[in-house]
C-alpha positions in Angstrom: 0.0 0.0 0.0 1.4 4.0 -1.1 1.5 5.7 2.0 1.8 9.8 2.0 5.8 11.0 3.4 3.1 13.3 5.0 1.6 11.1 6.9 4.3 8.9 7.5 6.1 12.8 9.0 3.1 12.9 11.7 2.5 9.9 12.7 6.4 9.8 13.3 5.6 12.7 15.4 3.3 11.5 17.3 5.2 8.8 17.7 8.0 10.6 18.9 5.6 13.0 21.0 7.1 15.8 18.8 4.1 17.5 17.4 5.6 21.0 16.5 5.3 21.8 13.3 9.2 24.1 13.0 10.7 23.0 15.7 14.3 21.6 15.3 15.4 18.4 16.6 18.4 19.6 17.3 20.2 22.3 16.8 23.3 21.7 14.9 25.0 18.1 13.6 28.2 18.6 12.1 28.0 22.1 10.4 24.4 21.6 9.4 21.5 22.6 11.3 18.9 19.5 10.6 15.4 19.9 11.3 13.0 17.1 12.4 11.1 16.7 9.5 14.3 15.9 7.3 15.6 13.4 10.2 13.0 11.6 9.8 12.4 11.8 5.7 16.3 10.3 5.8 15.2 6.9 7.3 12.1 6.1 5.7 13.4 3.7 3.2 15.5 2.3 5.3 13.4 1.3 8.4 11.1 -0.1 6.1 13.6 -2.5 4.7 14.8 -3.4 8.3 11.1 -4.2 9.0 10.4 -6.0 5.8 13.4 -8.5 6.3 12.5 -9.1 9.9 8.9 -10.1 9.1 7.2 -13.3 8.5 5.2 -13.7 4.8 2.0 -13.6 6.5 2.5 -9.9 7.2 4.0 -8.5 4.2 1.4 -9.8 2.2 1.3 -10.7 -1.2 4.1 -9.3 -3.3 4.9 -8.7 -7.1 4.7 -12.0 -9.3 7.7 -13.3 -10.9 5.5 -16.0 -13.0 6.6 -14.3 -16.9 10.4 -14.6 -15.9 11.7 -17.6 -17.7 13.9 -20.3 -16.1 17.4 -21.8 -17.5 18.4 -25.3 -16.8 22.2 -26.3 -16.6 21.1 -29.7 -16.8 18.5 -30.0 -19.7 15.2 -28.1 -19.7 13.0 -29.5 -17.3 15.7 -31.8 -15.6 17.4 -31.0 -12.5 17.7 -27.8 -11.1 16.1 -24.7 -12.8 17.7 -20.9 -12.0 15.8 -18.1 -12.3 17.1 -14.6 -12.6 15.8 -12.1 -10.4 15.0 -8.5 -10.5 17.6 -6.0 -10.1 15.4 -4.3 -7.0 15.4 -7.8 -5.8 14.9 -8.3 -1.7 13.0 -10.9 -0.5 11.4 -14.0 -2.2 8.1 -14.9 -0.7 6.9 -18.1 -2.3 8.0 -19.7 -5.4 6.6 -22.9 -7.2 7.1 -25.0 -10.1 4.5 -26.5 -12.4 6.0 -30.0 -11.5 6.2 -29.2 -7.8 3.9 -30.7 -5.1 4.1 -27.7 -3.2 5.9 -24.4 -3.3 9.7 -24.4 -1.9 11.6 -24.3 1.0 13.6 -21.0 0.8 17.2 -21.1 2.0 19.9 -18.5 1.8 23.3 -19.5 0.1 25.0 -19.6 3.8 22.6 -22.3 5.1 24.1 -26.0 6.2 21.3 -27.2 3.8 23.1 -26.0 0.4 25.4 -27.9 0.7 23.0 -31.2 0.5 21.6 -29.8 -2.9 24.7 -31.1 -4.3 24.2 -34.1 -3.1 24.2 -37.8 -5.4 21.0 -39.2 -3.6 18.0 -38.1 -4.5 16.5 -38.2 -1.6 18.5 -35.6 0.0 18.6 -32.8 -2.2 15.4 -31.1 -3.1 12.9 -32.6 -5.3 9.4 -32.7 -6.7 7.9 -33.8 -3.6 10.3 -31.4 -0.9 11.6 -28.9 -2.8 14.6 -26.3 -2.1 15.1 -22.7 -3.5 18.4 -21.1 -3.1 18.8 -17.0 -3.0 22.4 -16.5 -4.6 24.6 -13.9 -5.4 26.5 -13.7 -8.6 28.3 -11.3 -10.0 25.8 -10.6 -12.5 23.4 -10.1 -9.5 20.9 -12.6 -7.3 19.4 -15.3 -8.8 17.4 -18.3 -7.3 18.9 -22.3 -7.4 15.8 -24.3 -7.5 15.8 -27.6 -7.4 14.1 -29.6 -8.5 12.5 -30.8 -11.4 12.5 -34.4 -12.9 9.5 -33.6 -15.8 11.1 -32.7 -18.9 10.4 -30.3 -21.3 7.4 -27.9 -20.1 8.1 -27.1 -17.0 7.4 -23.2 -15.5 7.2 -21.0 -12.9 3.7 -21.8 -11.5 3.9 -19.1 -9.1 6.6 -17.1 -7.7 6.4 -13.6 -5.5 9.2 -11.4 -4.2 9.2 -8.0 -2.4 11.6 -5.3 -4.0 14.1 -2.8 -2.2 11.5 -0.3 -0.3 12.3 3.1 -1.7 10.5 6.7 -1.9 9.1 7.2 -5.2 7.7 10.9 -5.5 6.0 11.7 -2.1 4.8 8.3 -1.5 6.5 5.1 -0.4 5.0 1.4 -0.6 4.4 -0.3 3.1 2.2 -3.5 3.7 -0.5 -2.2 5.7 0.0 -5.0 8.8 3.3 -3.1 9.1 2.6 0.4 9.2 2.7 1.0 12.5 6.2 -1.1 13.0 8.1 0.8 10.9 6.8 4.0 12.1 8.1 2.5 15.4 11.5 2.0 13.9 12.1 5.3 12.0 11.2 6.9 15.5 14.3 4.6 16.9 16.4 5.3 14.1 15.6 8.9 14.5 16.4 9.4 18.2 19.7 7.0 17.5 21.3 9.4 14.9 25.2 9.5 15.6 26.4 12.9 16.8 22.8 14.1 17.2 21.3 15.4 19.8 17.8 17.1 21.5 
């Protein structure tokens, strides 16, 4: 959901039990005087990224479908495991399936114990049809995801596949899942009052 930098400004605020409208913050922070509305303005983004990572799916809500991005198969199309490239705003993937797959994937980071096992010769350890395994990993060309796998053959696709981008201010508005609104107002508050060198 787009919410208004205005409103996200005073309910900050209130938040911070700061409700003049010109009053400074603080007075001077290096050589520049900063006032409270552009403390605040300076960690939207990035609260809301803090929050985002730190949540569980069922309160971000549903995020931008990755279903028309097509996959590339080291092994032979529709044999083995399937990488998909991901966007370049790229930050979290929710849920991902494949149109073989029993159910959507497990998803793992590159530094879990459990990559290692997608490597594995026995089937019944690495991921699968049945239990299957998506990897986030970094490349130099940027992320991608290792999923594996797929045993059908030609045909197979992305059945459905969600990820949430990097949050950033677009304009005057910025997009926040509504269940965690409040949270990051909480944490741009924090960030706020925890600015190095600045003071009330």
């Amino acid at each position: 959901m787009l919410y208004n930098l205005s409103d996200i400004l005073r309910d900050t605020r209130i938040y911070l039990n700061y409700n003049g409208a010109d009053q400074p913050l603080v007075s001077q922070c290096d050589t520049d005087t900063l006032m409270l509305d552009d403390l605040i303005l300076s960690k939207v983004a990035m609260a809301t990224r803090e929050v985002l990572e730190a949540s569980p799916p069922w309160l971000t809500g549903p995020g931008i479908p990755l279903c028309s991005r097509r996959l590339s198969w080291p092994e032979g199309e529709g044999r083995g495991m399937a990488i998909l490239a991901l966007p370049d705003d790229f930050l979290l993937l929710r849920t991902i399936r494949l149109s073989d797959w029993h159910r959507p994937a497990r998803i793992i980071r590159e530094d879990d114990p459990a990559y290692a096992w997608q490597s594995s010769p026995f089937i019944g350890v690495r991921g699968n049809p049945s239990r299957p395994v998506a990897v986030i990993v970094q490349q130099p060309q940027g992320w991608i995801a290792e999923l594996y796998s797929s045993s059908a053959g030609p045909g197979v696709t992305v059945m459905t596949a969600q990820y949430h981008p990097v949050p950033k201010v677009i304009g005057s508005t910025i997009d926040i899942p509504p269940l965690l609104y409040d949270a990051v107002i909480h944490r741009i508050g924090e960030m706020t009052l925890h600015t190095p060198d600045c003071c009330e």
